[in-house]
N, C-alpha and C positions, 0 to 999 in steps of 0.2 A: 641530286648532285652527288658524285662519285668525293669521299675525301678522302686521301692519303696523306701521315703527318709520319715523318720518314726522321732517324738520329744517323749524321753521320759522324761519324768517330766520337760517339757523344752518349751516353746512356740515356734516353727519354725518360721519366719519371712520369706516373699517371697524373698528375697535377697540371705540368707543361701540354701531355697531350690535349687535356679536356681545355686548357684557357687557348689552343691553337684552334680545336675544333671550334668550340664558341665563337672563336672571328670567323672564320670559313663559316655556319649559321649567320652569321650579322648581316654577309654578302645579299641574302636571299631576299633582304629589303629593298630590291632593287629592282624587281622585276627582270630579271634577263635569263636567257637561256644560259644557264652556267650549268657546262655536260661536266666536268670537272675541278675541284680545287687539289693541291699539293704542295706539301709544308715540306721543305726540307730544314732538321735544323742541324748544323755540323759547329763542332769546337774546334777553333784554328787558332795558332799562335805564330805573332808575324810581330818583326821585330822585336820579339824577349814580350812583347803582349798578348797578354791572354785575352780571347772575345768569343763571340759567339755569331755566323753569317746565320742570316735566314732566307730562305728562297722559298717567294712565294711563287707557282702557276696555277692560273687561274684558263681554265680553257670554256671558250665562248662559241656559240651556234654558231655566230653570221660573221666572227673578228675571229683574229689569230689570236695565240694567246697571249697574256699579260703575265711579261715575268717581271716582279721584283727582289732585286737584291739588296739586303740591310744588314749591316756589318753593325753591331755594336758589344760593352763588353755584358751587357746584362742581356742572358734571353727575353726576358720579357719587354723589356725596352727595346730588344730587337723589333721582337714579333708587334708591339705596337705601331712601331714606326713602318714596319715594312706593312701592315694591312691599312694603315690610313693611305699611305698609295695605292695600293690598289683600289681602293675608294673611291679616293679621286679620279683616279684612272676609270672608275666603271661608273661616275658620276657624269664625267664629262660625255664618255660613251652611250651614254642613257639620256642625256642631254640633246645630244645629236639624233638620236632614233626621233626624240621627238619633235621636236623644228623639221624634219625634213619630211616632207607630205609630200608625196607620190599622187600624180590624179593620172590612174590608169581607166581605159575600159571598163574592167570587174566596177570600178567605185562612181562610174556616169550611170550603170545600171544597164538591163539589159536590152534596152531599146538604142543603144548608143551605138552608130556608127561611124565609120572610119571614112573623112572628109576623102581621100582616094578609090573610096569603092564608091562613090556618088557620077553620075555620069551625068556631066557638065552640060550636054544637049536639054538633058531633063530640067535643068533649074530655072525658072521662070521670077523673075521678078515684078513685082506688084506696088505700081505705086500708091502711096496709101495719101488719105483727109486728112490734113494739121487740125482741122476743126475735129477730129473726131478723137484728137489726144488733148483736148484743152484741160484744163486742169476744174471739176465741177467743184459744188459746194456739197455740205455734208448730205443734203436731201435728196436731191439732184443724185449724187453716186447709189445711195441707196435705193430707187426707183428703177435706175437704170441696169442695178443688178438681181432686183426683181425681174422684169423684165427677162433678163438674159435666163435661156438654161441652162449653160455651161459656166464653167471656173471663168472670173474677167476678174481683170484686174485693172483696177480705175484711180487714178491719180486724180487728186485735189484738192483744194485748199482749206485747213483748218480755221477754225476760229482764230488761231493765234495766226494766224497767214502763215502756217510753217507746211509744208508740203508732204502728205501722206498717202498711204496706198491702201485703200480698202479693197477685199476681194470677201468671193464667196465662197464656204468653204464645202467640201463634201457632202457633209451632214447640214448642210443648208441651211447651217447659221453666218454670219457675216464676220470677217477677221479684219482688224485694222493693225499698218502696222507704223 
């Protein structure tokens, strides 16, 4: 991450600089693509009061950027108030990346095709045995998956009559789930 901590009409002092840098570092617990952070800090005086604005931008991979502005009369009280927004701001942001799941192609894998390239002539439908989906007992499934050479996956009923799925798994041991 690129930081620039900028004085306008304000002398910086090494102290200010390094407690600005240290929140610009905090940001990075965040996991996100931050291509940049910049502090500006300027002394203004507005209506006969003295104070100090701070402007934070915070520039992101995949978002515009996050600017805040925090007016107050202590620097440092500035620079707090103005980095817990953008906290928040990259809290909520980051919050958001992850609730939203995407089910693309790349993530069905590469055997996954696209219901439009399927030519409709070709699909055949096959009615299938209810008796051959009945729900067995634990013996009963495990015989049955002996039996089979391939992966099957067999529904039936537990000792507690709670309804489970046994299969076989590659290395040809047996999975319950």
């Amino acid at each position: 991450m690129n930081k620039s901590i900028t004085g306008r009409h304000f002398e910086l002092t090494d102290a200010i600089k390094a407690y600005a840098d240290a929140l610009l570092e905090g940001l990075k617990k965040y996991n996100l693509d931050i291509i940049s952070g910049n502090v500006v800090i300027s002394a203004d005086e507005k209506n006969g009061k003295k104070g100090f604005s701070v402007e934070i931008l915070v520039n992101l991979k995949d978002k515009n950027t996050i600017v805040i502005t925090e007016r107050n009369k202590d620097v440092y009280a500035a620079l707090d108030l103005g980095m817990e927004r953008v906290k928040k701001s990259l809290r909520r942001y980051s919050e958001k990346i992850k609730n939203h799941k995407i089910n693309s192609f790349k993530d069905l894998g590469e055997e996954a095709e696209a219901v439009a390239d399927i030519d409709i002539d070709e699909i055949e439908i096959v009615p299938m045995d209810l008796e051959l989906h009945k729900p067995l007992d634990f013996d009963e499934a495990i015989e049955a998956l002996r039996a089979e050479k391939k992966r099957q996956f067999i529904v039936f009923n537990d000792y507690d009559g709670h309804m489970r799925v046994m299969y076989k798994r590659a290395d040809g041991k047996f999975g319950l789930y």
